[in-house]
C-alpha positions in Angstrom: -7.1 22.4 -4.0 -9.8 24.6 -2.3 -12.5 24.2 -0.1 -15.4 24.9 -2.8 -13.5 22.5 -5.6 -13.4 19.7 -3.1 -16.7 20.0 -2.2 -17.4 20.2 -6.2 -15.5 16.8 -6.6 -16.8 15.3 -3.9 -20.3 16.1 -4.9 -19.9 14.6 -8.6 -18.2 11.3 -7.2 -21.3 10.5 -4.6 -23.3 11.5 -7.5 -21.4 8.6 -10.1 -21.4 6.5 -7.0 -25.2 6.5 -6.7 -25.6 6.1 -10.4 -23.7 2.9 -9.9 -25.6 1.5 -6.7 -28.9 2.5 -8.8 -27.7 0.5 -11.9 -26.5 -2.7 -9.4 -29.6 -3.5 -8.0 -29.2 -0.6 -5.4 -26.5 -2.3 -3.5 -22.4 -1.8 -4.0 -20.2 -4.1 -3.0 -17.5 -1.9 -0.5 -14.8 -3.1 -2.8 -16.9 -1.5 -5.6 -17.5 1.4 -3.4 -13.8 2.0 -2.4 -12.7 1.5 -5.8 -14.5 4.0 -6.8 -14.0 6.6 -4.0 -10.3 6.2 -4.7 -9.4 6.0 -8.0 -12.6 7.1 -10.0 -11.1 9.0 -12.7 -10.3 12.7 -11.5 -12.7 12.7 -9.0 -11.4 9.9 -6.8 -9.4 10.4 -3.6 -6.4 9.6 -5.2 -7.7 11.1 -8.9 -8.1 14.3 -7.9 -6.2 17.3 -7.3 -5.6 17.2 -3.5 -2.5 16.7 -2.0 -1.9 13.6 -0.5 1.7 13.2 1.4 3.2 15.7 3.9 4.8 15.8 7.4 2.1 18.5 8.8 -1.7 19.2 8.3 -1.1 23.0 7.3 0.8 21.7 4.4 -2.6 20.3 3.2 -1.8 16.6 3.3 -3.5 13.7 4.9 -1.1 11.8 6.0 3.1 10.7 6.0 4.6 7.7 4.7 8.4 6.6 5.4 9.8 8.6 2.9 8.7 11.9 3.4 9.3 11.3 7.4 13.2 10.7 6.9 15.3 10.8 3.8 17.3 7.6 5.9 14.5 5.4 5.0 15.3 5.6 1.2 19.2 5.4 2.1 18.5 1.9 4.0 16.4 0.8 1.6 18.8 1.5 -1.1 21.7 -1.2 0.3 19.1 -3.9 0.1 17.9 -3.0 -3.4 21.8 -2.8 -4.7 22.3 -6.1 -3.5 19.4 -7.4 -5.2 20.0 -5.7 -8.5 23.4 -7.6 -8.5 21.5 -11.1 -7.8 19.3 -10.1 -10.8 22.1 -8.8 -12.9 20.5 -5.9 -13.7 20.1 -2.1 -13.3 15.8 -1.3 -13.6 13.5 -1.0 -10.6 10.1 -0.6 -10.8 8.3 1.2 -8.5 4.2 0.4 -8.2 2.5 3.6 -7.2 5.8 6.1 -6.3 3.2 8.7 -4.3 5.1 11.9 -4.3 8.1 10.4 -5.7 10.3 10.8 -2.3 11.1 7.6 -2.5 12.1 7.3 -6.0 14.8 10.3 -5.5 16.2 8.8 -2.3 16.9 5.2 -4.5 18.2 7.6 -7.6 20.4 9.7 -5.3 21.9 6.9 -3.0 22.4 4.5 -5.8 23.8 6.7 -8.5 25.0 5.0 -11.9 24.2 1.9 -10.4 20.4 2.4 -11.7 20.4 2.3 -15.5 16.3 3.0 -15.7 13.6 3.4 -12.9 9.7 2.9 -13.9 7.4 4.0 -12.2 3.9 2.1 -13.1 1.2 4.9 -11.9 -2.6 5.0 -12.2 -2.9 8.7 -11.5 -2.2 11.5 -14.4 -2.4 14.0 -11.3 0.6 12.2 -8.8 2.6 11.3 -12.1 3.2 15.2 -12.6 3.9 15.6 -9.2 6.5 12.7 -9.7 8.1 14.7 -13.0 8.8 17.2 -10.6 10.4 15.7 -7.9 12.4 13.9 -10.1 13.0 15.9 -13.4 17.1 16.2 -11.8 17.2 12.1 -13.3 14.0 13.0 -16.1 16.7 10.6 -18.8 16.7 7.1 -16.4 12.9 7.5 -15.1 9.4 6.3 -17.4 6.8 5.9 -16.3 3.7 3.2 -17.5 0.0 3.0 -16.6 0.6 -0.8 -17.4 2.6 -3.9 -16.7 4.7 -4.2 -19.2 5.1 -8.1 -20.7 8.4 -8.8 -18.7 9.9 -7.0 -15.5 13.4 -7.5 -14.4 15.0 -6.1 -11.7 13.8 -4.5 -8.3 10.4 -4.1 -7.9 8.6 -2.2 -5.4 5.5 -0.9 -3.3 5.7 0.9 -0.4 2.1 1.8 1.1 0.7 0.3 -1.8 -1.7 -2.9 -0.9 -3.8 -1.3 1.7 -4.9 0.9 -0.8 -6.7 -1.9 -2.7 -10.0 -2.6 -2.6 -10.8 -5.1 -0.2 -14.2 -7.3 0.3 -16.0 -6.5 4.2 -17.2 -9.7 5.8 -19.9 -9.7 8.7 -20.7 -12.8 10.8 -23.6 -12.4 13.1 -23.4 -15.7 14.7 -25.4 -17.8 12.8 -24.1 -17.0 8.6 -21.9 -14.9 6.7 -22.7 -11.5 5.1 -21.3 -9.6 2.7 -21.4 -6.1 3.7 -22.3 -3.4 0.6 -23.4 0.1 0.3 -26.4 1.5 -0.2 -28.4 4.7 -0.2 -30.6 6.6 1.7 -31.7 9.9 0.7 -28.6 11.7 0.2 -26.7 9.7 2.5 -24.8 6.3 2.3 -26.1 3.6 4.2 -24.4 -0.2 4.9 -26.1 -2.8 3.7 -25.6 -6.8 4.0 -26.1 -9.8 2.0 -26.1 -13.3 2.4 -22.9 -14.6 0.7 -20.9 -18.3 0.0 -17.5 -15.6 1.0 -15.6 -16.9 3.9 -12.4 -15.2 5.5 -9.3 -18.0 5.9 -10.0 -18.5 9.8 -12.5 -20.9 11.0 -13.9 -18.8 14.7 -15.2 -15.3 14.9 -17.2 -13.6 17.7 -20.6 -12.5 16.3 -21.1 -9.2 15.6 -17.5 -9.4 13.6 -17.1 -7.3 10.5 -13.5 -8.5 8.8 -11.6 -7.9 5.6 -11.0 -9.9 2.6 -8.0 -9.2 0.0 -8.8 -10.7 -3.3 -7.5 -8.0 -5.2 -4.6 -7.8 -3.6 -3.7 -11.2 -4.0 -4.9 -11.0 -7.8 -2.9 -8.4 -7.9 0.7 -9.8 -6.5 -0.4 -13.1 -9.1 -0.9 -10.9 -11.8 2.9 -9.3 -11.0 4.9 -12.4 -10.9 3.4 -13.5 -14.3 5.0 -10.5 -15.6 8.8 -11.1 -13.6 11.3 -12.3 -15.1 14.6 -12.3 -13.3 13.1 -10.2 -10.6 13.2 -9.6 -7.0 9.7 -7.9 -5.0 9.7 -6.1 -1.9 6.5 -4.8 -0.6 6.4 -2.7 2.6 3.3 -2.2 4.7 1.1 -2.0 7.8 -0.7 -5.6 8.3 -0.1 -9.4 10.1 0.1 -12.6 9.4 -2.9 -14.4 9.0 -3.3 -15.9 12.4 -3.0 -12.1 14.0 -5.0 -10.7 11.4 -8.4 -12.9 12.1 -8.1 -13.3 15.8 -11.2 -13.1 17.6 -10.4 -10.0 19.3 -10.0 -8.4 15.9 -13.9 -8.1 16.0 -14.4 -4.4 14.0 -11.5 -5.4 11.0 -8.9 -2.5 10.1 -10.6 -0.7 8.1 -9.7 3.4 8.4 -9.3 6.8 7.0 -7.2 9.3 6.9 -7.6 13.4 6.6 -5.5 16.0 7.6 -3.3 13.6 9.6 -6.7 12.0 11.7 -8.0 9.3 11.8 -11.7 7.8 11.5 -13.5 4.7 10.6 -16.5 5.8 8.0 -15.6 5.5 5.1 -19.0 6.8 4.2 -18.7 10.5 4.7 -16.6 13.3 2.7 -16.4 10.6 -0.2 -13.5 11.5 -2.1 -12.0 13.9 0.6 -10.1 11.4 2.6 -8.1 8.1 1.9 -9.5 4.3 2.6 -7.3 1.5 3.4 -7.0 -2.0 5.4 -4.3 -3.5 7.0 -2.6 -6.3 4.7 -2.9 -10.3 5.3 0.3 -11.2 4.2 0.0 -14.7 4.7 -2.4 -14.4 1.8 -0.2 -12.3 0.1 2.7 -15.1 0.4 0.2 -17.9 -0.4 -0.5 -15.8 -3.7 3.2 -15.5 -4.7 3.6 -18.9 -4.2 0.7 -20.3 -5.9 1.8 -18.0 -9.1 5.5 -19.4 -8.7 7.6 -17.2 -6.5 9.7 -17.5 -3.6 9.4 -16.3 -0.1 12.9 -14.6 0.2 12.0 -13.4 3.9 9.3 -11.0 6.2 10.2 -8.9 9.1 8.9 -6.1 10.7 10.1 -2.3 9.3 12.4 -1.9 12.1 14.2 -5.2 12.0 14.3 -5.0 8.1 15.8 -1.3 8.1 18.4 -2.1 10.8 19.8 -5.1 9.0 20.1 -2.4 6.3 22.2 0.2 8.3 19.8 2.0 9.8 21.5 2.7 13.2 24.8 3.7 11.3 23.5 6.3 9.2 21.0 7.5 12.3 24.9 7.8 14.2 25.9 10.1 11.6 22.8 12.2 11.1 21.7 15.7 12.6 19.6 15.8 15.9 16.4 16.7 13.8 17.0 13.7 11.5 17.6 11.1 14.1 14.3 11.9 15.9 12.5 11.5 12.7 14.3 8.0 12.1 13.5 7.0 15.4 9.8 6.9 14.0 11.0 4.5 11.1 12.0 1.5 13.8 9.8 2.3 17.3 7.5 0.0 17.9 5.1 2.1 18.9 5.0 3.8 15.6 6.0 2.2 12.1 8.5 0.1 13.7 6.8 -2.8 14.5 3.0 -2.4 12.7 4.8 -2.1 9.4 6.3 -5.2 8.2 8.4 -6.4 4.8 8.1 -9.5 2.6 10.4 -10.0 -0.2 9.3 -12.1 -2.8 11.6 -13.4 -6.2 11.6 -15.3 -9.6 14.5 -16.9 -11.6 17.0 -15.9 -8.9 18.7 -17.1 -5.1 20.2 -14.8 -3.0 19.9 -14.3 1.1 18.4 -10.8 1.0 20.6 -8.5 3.8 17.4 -7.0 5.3 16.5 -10.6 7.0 19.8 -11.0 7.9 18.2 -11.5 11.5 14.5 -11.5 12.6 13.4 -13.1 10.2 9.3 -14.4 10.6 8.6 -16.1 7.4 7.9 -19.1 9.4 4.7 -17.5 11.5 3.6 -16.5 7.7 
């Protein structure tokens, strides 16, 4: 996508987004707001045309995720989703948001015959033909859905998916709570606050604090396990536990953007152009599964969850080039540790191989 048709885009999204702050009482909510910067119909960030996944900024892309950074992520990934299609006695997976559809071939390729069908449930008309392509070599087993359907058995999945969702921005300023909202100013966008009953799940905050809240998210992992059947979840992201997620010290939230592999904090400029997320409270994602009838099978960190998978073996029998990019999968100064795992299941029991050891469920 050029220069001049993102600038189009963008230009007709601020434009629907100040329609909508004009028709609420001139104040958007940020989840509102980033819903709509996102996924507004093919103008949103991830709506529109522009490409989103690559290694390199002169491919275009904003940023990398696990898959396209080393084929060996999908290949370790694929021994703990074969051992949990066996404990569901099934062959489907379902994969919520597949992005480029890396991910999807690596699970095809490794795990052969063993994969009767694999869904993808996407949003986005633009990424699902960029899926087709990556993956017309297995176009017979793969369907896609732009809804749940009424039951889901199998292997589910979402890599990099919850910090995409729209999440609520608390500010305490010493004295109440405010819910922080968008509004206009001219041509620009502009925070503004309002008193609100909203609390975050921790009791002390610093004034001046500005802090996320996930009800979507959660809604969202509720909504999923009304729809499993025999069914085992894995979600893989960047977040913390709850009581690392609101410490004090956490006093500006997690809130960031990405464009052309950099990083800012405003998600009030080039609307459209760049992608919003927040780091992932998954204590209140396990609290969420639980309370909608699931089991905690296990978290970890990336690195800890991919080792127990095989990681180091197939990094042993990998070229130079590829064992420096799995390096990035398990360092802890990259994905290794900021990236974590948490496997949730209905209607089945099975010790899941990836929290074989290092297993933190218990500082969930």
């Amino acid at each position: 996508m050029g220069e001049g048709q993102s600038a189009s885009l963008s230009a007709q999204l601020k434009q629907r987004i100040r329609a909508a702050i004009a028709g609420n009482d001139g104040w958007l909510p940020f989840d509102r707001f980033m819903a709509l910067a996102l996924y507004e119909p093919g103008l949103g960030y991830y709506a529109n045309g522009g490409r989103k996944f690559g290694a390199m900024p002169g491919s275009g892309s904003d940023f990398i995720t696990a898959p396209e950074m080393s084929p060996l992520f999908g290949c370790a990934l694929a021994v703990q989703v074969a051992q949990a299609l066996q404990a569901c006695e099934s062959g489907e997976i379902w994969e919520f948001g597949a992005g480029s559809g890396a991910l999807a071939a690596q699970l095809l390729a490794e795990l052969g015959d063993r994969v009767d069908a694999y869904h993808v449930i996407e949003l986005s008309a633009e990424l699902r033909e960029r899926q087709a392509l990556q993956l017309q070599r297995w176009d017979r087993r793969v369907h896609w859905h732009d809804r749940l359907p009424e039951r889901m058995d199998g292997v589910l999945l979402g890599n990099e998916l919850l910090d995409a969702m729209p999440v609520q921005l608390l500010h305490w300023d010493g004295r109440q709570w405010f819910e922080r909202g968008v509004a206009t100013a001219g041509e620009s966008f502009v925070w503004l606050d309002r008193p609100t009953p909203l609390r975050p799940p921790a009791d002390y905050f610093v004034p001046g604090t500005v802090i996320e809240i996930h009800p979507q998210a959660e809604a969202f992992v509720r909504t999923v396990a009304s729809h499993m059947g025999r069914a085992a979840a894995f979600f893989i992201d960047y977040g913390f536990p709850e009581a690392e997620y609101y410490h004090p010290q956490r006093t500006g939230g997690t809130l960031m953007c990405h464009r052309a592999h950099m990083a800012d904090a405003d998600p009030l400029s080039e609307v459209g152009l760049k992608d919003i997320t927040s780091h992932v409270n998954f204590s209140g994602i396990a609290l969420a599964a639980q309370d909608a009838g699931l089991e905690v099978l296990g978290y970890s960190s990336q690195a800890r969850f991919l080792l127990n998978c095989g990681l180091a073996e197939l990094i042993q029998g990998s070229t130079l080039r590829e064992r420096i990019a799995a390096q990035r999968l398990i360092n802890e100064h990259e994905m290794g540790e900021l990236f974590k795992v948490v496997a949730l299941a209905r209607g089945i029991r099975f010790d899941p191989l990836g929290f074989a050891s290092g297993d933190r469920s218990h500082r969930l």
